[in-house]
C-alpha positions in Angstrom: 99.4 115.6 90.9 99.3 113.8 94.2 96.3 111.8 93.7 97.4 110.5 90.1 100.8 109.3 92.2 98.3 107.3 95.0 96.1 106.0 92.0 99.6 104.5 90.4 100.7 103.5 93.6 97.5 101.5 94.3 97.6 100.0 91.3 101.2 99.0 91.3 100.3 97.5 95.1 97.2 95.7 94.1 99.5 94.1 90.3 102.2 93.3 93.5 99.3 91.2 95.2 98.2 89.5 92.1 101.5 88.6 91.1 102.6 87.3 94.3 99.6 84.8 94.7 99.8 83.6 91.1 103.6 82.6 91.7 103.0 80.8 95.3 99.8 79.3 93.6 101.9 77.7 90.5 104.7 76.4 92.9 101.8 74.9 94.8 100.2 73.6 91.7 104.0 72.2 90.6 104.0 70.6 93.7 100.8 69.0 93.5 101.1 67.8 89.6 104.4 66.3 90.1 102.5 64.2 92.7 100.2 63.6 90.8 102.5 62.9 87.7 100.6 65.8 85.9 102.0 69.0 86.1 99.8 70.8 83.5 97.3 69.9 85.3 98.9 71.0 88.7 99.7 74.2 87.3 96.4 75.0 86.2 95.2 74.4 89.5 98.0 76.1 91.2 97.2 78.9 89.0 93.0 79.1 90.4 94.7 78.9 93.8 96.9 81.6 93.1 94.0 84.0 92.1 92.2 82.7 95.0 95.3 84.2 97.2 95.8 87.3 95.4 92.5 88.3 95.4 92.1 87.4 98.9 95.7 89.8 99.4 94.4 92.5 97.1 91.3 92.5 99.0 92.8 92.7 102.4 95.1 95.1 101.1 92.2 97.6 100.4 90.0 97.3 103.2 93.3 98.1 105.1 94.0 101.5 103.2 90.5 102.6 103.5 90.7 102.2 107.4 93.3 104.6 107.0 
């Protein structure tokens, strides 16, 4: 029972992660299409640095539960 509640745990952390970089990537990628005068464009490169970030956080995330 315990290890099912750490597996949904995990995943709910590493969803948390993702989700997290995707927002501060779009607001970055808002930030640099409306300088650009092209937010879709913006946004879809806010959105591959936002990946970049929650990967990165997901990752970081796991090798600090395995030191554990």
């Amino acid at each position: 029972m315990t290890s099912n509640k750490n597996n949904d745990d995990e995943k709910g952390s590493k969803q948390n992660m993702m989700g997290a970089g995707i927002a501060i990537g779009v607001g970055v990628g808002v930030a640099i299409g409306s300088s650009m005068d092209n937010i879709g464009a913006g946004i879809a490169i806010g959105l591959a640095i936002g990946i970049a970030i929650g990967s990165t956080l997901q990752n970081k995330n796991k090798s600090k539960n395995k030191d554990d």
